[in-house]
N, C-alpha and C positions, 0 to 999 in steps of 0.2 A: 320558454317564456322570454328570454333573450335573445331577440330576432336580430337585433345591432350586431351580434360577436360572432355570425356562423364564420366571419376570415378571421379570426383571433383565435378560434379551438386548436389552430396548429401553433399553438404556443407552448405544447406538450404538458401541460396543467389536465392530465389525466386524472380519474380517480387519486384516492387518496390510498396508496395501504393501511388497511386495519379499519379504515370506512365502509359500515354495513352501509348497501345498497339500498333504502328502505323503500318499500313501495308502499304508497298511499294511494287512498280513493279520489277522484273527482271534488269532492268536499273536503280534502286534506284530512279525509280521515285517516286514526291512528296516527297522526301528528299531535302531542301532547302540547294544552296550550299553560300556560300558569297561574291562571284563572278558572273559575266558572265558565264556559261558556253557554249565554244566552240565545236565542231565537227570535226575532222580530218578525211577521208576516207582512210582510210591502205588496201591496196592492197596488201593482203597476202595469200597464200599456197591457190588460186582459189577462192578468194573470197575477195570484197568491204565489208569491218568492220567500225564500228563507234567507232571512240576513242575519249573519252572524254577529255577534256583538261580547265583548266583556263590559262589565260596571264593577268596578271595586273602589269600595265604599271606604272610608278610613275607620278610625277607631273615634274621633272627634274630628267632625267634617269642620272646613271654616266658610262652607258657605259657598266656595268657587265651585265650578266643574271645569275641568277641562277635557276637550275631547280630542285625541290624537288619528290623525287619520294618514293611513298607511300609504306609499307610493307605490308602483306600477310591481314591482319585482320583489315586492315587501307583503307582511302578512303581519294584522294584528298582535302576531306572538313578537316580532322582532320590533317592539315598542317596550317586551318587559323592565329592564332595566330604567328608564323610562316615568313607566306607572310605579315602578317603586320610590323613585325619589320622590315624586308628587304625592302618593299617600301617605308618604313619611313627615308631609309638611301640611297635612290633613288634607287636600284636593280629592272631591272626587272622577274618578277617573273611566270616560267612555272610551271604551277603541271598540270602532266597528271596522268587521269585513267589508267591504262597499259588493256588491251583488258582481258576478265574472269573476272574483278573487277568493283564494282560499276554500274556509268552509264555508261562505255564502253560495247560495245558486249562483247554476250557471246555465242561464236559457238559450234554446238553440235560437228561439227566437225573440230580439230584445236588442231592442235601436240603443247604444248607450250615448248615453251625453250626459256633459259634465250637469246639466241642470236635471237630469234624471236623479242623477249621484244624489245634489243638493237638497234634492225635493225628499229622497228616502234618507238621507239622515236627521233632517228634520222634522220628517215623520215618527223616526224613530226616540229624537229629543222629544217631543212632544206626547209620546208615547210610555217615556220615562217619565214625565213632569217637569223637562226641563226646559224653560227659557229664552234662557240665556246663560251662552257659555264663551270660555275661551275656545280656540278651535288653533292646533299646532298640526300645522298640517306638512309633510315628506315630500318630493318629488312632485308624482303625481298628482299626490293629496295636496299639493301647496295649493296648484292648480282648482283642485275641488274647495280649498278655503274659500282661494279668492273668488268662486264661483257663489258661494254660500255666502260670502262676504257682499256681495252685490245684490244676490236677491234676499235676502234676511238680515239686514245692516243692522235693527235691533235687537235683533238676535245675537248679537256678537257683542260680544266683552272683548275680545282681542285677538287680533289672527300674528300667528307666529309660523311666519314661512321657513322652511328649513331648506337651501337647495330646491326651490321648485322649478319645476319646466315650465315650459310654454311663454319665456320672458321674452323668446323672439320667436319671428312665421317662420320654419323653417323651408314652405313652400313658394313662401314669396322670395325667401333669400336664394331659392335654387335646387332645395333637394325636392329633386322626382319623386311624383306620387308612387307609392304602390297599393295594390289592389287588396283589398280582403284577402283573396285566395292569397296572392303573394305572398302577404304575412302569416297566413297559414299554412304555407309550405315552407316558410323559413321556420316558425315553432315548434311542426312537425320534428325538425331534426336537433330541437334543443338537447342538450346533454351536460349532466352535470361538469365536464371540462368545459365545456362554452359557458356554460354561465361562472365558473371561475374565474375563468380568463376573462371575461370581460367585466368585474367586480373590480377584482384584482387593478386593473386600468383605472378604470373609473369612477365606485365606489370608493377605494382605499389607496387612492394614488398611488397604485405600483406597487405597493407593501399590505402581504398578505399576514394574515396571523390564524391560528388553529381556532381559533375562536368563532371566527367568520363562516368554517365549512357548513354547522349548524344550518345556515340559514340557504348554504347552498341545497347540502341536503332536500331541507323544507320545500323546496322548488324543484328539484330533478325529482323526488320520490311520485309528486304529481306525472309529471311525466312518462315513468317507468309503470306506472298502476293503469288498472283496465279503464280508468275516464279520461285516457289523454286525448283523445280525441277532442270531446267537451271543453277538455285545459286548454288545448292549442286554440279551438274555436274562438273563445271567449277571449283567449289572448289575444287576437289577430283582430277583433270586430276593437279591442280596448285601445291597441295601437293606431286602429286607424281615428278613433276617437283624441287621442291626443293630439294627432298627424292636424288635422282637420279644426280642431278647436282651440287655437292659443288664444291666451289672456292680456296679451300685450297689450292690445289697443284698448282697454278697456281699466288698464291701473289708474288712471285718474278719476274714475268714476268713484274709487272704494272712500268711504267716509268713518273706516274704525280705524280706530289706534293697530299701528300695525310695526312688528318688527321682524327684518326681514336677515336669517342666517345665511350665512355664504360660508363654502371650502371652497376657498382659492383656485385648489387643483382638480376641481369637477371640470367635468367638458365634456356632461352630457350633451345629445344633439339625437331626438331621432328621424332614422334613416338615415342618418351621415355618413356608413358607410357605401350608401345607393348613390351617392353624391359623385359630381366631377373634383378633382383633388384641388382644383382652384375655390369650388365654392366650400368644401372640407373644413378648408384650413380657418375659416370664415368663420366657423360654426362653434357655440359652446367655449365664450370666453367671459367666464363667471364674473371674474373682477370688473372686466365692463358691465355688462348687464347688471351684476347686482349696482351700481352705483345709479344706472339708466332706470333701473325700476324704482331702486329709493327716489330719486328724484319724481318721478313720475305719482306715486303713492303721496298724497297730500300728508304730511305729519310724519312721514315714515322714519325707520332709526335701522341701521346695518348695524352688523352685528361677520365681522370677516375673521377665518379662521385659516389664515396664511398658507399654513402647511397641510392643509388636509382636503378629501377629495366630497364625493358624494354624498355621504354616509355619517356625516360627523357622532350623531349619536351613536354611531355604533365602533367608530374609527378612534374617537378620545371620547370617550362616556362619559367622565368625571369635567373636563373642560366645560362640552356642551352644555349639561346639566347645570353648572353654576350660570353658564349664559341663558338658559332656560328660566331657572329662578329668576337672576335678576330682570330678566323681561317681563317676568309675572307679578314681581314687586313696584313694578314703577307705570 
């Protein structure tokens, strides 16, 4: 699933000693999630799909929802930490699998675009009884906010972008296309040290902690189980979905209150390393971009977290989290 890091694996970030190898299904099954997980039926482009989904309810709701949605290399389950502060402050809390990830399906055949995305989680709020929500969307997910933020404006109480991509083209700026297959022969050879290694980078600015292998695991066990083929498929049609659909030109269009998280030290870019070294270096400089996108985003409010990379909710939990509330309070 981490097609960026196959020249990084020789960073010797091997297995772990004393890390069970786990292999999981196609659907991430025998992955334990901390919730219930639920089932939504999406009725999309000729076909009944399984979307995964958690809902955990507080004990005295206040009336908000917020719905957290997972990035590209992320899965439902690594938002828990997350959904507990928010229930703790009575919010109820959506996180869905988006359909290609995790335990949602994953169709051989199935055009993804971010308005497919947009369209089945909204299906699926609506399918709850819900709205209007907040929407805290990761990486990819930010992506899929602002997608959601465009075509369902009133739908939206507040998009809280965490690190999202797509803030620049990266194909107008010079990284080379690659092809479906491409990408599916670079996910083919994913390996839980390739996706270390390039967390470790990029995610968590160079500083790993035991706490993070969990979610490496979560992602090579796909891999290692009889539906990897399915996994890499679905990876490779997802990349090329990102590759293809940025949000850039389209941030002044959004009309919610919106606040937008930055780690300093992210420098996602994908394909960047398909890249000439001149337009590389070019690529994935968060402190500008996020400043170009605030600007861009009519109302918007930054939210920069100096020392950290990717990941922030996962990288300083307690930090985020306060900056999480206080963007939900105001």
């Amino acid at each position: 699933m981490i097609a960026l890091c196959v020249g990084l694996a020789a960073l010797s970030l091997s297995a772990r000693p004393g890390v069970a190898a786990e292999v999981y299904g196609p659907n991430l099954e025998g992955f334990a999630y901390p919730w219930p997980v639920e089932t939504f039926d999406v009725v999309s482009q000729r076909q009944t799909l399984h979307m995964a989904y958690m809902d955990v309810r507080p004990e005295k709701p206040n009336g908000r929802t917020v719905v957290l949605l997972h990035g590209k290399n992320f899965c439902a389950a690594t938002w828990a930490n997350t959904v507990g502060v928010l229930i703790a402050q009575n919010y109820r809390v959506i996180v869905p699998d988006q359909l290609g990830f995790c335990k949602s399906d994953k169709p051989d055949n199935y055009q993804f675009s971010f308005q497919e995305l947009a369209r089945n989680t909204h299906d699926l709020l609506a399918h709850l009884g819900i709205d209007r929500a907040v929407l805290v969307g990761h990486s990819t997910g930010g992506m899929l906010a602002i997608r959601y933020g465009l075509m369902y404006p009133t739908a939206v109480e507040q998009l809280v972008l965490v690190d999202p991509i797509g803030l620049e083209d990266w194909k107008a700026l010079g990284v080379p296309s690659l092809s479906v297959n491409d990408w599916y022969a670079r996910e083919m050879k994913t390996t839980d040290a390739s996706i270390r290694a390039y967390e470790t980078q990029v995610y968590y600015a160079g500083v790993w902690k035991p706490a993070y292998e969990k979610w490496v695991q979560m992602l090579a066990g796909m891999y290692r189980g009889p539906g990897h083929d399915a996994v890499a498929w679905s990876s490779a049609r997802l990349y090329d979905m990102i590759y293809t659909q940025p949000v850039v030109y389209e941030l002044g269009l959004l009309r919610v209150p919106t606040v937008l998280m930055v780690g300093d030290k992210d420098t996602t870019a994908i394909g960047r390393d398909a890249a000439p070294p001149q337009v590389r270096a070019t690529l994935g400089h968060y402190p500008v971009l996020a400043k170009k996108t605030v600007a861009a985003i009519p109302g918007a409010k930054l939210v920069e977290f100096p020392d950290l990379g990717h990941s922030p909710q996962l990288q300083d939990p307690e930090r985020f989290h306060k900056a999480l509330l206080d963007a939900l309070a105001h």
